[in-house]
VOGU-3710 file (C-alpha; in Angstrom, 3 decimals, decimal comma):
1> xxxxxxxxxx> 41,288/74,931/126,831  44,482/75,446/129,227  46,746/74,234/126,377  45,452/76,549/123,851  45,440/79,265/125,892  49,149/79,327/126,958  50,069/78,951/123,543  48,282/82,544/122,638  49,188/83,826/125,272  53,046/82,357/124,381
11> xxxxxxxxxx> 52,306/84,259/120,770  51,164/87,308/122,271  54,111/87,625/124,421  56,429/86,402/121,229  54,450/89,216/119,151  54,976/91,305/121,755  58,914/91,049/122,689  59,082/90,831/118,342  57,541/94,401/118,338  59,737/95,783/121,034
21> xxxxxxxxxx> 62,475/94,913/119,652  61,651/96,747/116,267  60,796/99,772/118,333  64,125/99,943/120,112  65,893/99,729/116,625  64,277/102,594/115,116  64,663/103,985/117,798  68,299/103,725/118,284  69,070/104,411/114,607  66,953/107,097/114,427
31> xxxxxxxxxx> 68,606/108,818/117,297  72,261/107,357/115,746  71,653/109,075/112,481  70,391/112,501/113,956  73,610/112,250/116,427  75,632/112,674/113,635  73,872/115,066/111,497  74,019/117,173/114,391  77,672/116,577/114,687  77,715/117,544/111,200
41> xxxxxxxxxx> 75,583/121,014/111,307  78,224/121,412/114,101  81,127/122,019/111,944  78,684/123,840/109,162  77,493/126,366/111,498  80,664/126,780/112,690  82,023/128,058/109,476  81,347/131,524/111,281  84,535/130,925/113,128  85,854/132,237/109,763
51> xxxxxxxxxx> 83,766/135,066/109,148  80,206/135,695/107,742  81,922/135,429/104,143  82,898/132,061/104,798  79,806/131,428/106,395  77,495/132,536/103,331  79,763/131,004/100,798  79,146/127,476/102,681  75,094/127,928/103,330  75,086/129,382/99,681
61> xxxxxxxxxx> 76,618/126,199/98,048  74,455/123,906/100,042  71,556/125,477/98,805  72,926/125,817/95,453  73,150/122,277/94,891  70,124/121,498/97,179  71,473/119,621/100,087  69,803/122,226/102,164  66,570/121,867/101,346  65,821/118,227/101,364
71> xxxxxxxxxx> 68,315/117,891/104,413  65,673/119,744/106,222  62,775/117,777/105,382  64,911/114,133/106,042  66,132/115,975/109,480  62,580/116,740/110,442  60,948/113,465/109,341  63,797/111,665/110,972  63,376/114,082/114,248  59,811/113,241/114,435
81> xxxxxxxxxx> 60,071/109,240/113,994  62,950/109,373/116,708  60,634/111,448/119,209  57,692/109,091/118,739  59,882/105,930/119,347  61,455/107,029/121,886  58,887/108,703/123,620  57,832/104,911/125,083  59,918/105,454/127,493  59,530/109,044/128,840
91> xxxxxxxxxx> 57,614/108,750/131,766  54,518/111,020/130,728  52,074/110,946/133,771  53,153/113,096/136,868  53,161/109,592/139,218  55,497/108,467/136,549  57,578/111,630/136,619  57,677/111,436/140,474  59,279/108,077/140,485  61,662/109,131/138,270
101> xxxxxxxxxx> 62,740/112,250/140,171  62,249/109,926/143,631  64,656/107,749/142,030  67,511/110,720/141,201  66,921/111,576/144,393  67,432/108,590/145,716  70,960/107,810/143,077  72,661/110,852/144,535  72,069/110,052/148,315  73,183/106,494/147,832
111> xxxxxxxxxx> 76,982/106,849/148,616  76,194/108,903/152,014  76,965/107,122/154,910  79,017/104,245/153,907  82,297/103,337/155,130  85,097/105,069/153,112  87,809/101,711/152,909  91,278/103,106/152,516  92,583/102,989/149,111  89,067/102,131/147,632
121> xxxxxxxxxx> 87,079/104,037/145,523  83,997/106,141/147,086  80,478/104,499/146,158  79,371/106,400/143,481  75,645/106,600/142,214  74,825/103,639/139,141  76,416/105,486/136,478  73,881/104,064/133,524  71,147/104,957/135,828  71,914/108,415/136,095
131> xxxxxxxxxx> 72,845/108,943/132,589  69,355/107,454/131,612  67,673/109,614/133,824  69,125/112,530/132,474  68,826/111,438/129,010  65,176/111,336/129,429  65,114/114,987/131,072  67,230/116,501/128,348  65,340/114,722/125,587  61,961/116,423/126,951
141> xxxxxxxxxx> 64,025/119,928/126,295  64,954/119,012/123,053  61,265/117,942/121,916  60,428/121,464/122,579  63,777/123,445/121,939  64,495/121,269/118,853  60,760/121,601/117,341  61,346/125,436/117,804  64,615/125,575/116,437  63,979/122,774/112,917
151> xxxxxxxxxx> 60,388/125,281/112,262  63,151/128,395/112,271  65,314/126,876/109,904  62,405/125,304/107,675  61,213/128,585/107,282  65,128/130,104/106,758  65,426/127,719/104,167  62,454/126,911/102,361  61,257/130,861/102,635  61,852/134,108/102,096
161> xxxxxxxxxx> 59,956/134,914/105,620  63,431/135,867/107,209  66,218/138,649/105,328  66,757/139,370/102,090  66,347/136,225/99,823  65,357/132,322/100,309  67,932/130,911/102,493  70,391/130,944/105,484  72,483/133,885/105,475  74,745/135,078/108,248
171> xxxxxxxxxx> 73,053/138,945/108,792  69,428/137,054/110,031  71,584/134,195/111,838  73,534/136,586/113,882  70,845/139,168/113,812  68,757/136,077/115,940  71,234/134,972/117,872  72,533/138,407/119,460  68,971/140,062/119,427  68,748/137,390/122,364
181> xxxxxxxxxx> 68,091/133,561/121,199  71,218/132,951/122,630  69,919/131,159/125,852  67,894/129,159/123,680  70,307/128,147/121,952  73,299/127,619/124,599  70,676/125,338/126,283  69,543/123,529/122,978  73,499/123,287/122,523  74,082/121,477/125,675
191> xxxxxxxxxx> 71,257/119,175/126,005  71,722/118,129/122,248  75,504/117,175/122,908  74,513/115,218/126,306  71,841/113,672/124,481  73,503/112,574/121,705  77,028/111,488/122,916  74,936/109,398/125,888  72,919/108,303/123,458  75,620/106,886/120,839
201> xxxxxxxxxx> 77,376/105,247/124,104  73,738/103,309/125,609  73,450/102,577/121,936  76,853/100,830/121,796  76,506/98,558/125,173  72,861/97,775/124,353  73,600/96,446/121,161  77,561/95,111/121,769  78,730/97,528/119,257  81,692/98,103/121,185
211> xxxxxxxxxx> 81,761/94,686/122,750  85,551/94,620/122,860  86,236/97,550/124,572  84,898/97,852/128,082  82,225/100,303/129,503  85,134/102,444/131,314  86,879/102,957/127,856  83,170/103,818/125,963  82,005/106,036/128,984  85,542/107,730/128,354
221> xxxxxxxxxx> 85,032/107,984/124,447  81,502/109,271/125,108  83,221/112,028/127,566  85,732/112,699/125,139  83,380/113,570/122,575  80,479/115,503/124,893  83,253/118,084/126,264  85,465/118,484/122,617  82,198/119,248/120,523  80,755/121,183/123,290
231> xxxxxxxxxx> 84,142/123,275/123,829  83,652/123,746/120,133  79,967/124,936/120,156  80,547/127,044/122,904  83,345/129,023/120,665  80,952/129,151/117,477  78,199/130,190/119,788  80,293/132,961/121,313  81,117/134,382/117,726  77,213/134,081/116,624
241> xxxxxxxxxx> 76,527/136,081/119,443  78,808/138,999/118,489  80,884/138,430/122,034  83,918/137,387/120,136  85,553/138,482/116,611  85,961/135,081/114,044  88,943/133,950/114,863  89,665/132,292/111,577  88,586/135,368/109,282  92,547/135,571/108,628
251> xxxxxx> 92,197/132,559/106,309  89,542/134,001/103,707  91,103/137,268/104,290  88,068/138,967/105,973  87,971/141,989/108,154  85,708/140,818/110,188
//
């Protein structure tokens, strides 16, 4: 009958939107909570900045009183779930990936050939546009990069595969890093900070999380943080990869 009909097909599409709506909140959790753990392993990793004694003495008290190890697991667990969800949205079949790209395209060409008024601003590309689109690309590099990178450290920590005991240790970390995973790893650094930061601001419009402050002021809190931690990374990336002495050994009184 016509009347039953629209009212399943009024439940579907209520059963549907319901479901959506749970997937975009794991989702954006998921990728809120690795944003800052990543924030966090940040400032742990760069604990080189004052030497590998400092750095050992940190990774050896973290895996004294196991944070390591079950950090690890949660990280990778939580890594997975946050891939799945938001994989919905990564355009996965190469039509799909041509629209997208015919769509970039088509952002940064938009402001050629318009009048320039004087004393207006120039007609810039949709800036949410453009940030999605290159959230999705750098969140394809991080479901490889990041896989690669979580197996090392499972197997750093949970093993004795890599140096001299169960563990990280700084001889193996900088032993990887300046035997020549530093590409790798200036890459994984800079999609993960784009990712995230972009990611923490579309997570703040999308839900009104920061509803009193306007997009301008979030896009410039999100910039604020993607070029300070970066800045920051690029320093404790520098010292991992032997092209600069700690510059905080002074403090613990190392040679190094």
């Amino acid at each position: 009958m016509p009347g039953q009909t629209n009212r399943n097909t009024g439940s579907e599409a209520a059963t549907a939107a319901s479901r959506d709506l749970l997937f975009e909140l794991v989702s954006g959790l998921s990728g809120v909570a690795l944003a800052i753990f990543m924030w966090g392993h940040m400032i742990l990793v760069g604990s080189i900045l004052t030497g590998a004694r400092g750095f050992d003495w940190l990774a050896g008290m973290l895996e004294k009183f196991y944070i390591a190890q079950p950090t690890v697991i949660g990280v990778i667990a939580l890594f997975l779930v946050h891939a799945v969800f938001a994989a919905r949205k990564i355009p996965v079949q190469l039509r799909e990936r041509k629209k997208l790209m015919t769509l970039a395209a088509g952002l940064r060409e938009s402001g050629k050939g318009w009048p320039q008024l004087p004393g207006a601003p120039a007609f810039a590309p949709h800036l949410e546009s453009m940030l999605w689109i290159w959230q999705v690309r750098t969140g394809l590099v991080l479901v490889v990069l990041g896989s690669f990178h979580l197996v090392l450290m499972g197997l750093d920590v949970l093993t004795p595969l890599f140096g001299e005991h169960t563990g990280i240790e700084s001889t193996t970390t900088l032993e990887r890093v300046q035997g020549g995973l530093w590409p790798l790893y200036a890459l994984l650094l800079l999609c993960v900070e784009f990712h995230a930061s972009v990611g923490l601001y579309r997570f703040a419009v999308k839900w009104g999380v920061g509803k009193r402050l306007k997009r301008s002021v979030l896009h410039r809190i999100e910039q604020f943080m993607f070029w300070s931690i970066l800045a920051f990374g690029v320093l404790t990336l520098a010292v991992l990869a032997g092209w600069l002495d700690p510059p905080l050994a002074f403090l613990l009184g190392n040679p190094e």
